[in-house]
C-alpha positions in Angstrom: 31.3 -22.8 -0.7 28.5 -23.6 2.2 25.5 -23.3 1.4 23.1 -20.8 3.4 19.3 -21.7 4.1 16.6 -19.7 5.0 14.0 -20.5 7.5 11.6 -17.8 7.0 10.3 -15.5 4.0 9.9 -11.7 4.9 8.2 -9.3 2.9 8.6 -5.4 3.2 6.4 -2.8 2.0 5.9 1.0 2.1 2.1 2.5 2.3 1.4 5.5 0.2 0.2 8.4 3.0 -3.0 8.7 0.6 -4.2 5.0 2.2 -4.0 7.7 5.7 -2.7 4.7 7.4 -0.4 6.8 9.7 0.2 10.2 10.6 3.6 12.6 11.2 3.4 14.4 14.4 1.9 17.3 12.9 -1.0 15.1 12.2 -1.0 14.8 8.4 -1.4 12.1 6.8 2.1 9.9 6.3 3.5 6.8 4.6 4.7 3.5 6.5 6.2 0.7 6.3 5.5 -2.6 7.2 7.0 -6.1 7.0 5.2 -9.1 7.1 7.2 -12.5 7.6 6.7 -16.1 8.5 8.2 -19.4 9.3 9.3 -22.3 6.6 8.1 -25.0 7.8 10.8 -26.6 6.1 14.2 -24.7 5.7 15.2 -23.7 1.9 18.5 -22.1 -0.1 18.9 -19.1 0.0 18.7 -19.5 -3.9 15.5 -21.6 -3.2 13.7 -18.8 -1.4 14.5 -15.9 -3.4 12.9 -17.8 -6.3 9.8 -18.6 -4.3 9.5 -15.0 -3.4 9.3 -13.4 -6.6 7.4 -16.1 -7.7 4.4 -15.3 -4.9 5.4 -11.6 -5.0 2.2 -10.2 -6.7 0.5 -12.0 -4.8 1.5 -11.5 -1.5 0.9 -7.8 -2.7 -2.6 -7.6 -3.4 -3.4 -10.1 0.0 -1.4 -7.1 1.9 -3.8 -4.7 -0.2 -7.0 -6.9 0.9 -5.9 -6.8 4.7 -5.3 -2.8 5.0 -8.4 -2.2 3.0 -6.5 -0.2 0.6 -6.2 -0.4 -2.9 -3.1 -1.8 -4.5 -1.8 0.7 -6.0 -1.2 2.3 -2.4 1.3 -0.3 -1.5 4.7 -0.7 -2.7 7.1 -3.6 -2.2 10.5 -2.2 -1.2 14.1 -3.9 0.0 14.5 -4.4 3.4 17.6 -1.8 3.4 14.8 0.8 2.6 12.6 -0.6 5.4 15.1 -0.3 7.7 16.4 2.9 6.6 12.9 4.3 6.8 11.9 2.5 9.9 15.3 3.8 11.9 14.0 5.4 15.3 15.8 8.9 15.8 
């Protein structure tokens, strides 16, 4: 079996409407999503990177927290099939 690498770490994330970070277009306050990602310098396995990310996962959390200005407990790490789901323009 090959083995697949990864050359960049993505992080998604869904923002509680209370952080009133985005509004529906009846002008209420709404959650979003957002993904943050970036480029390995060096590529990794698959295996490789999935380890790293849960390892900086809280992490990465709270700095998300500290660039919205919102608390942490507004913010919610979710899969990206929920971010896409989500995200999907009608």
């Amino acid at each position: 079996m090959r083995r697949r690498y990864e050359t960049e770490h993505r992080f998604f994330y869904r923002v509680a409407k209370e952080a009133k970070l985005a509004e529906d277009e009846n002008g209420n306050p709404s959650e979003c999503y957002l993904k943050i990602g970036f480029n390995l310098k060096d590529p990794v396995s698959t295996e490789e990177a999935e380890v790293k990310r849960e390892k900086t996962r809280e992490d990465t959390l709270k700095n998300v927290a500290e660039l919205l200005n919102i608390d942490t407990s507004l913010i919610s790490i979710v899969t990206e099939e929920e971010y896409l789901t989500e995200t999907e323009e009608d």
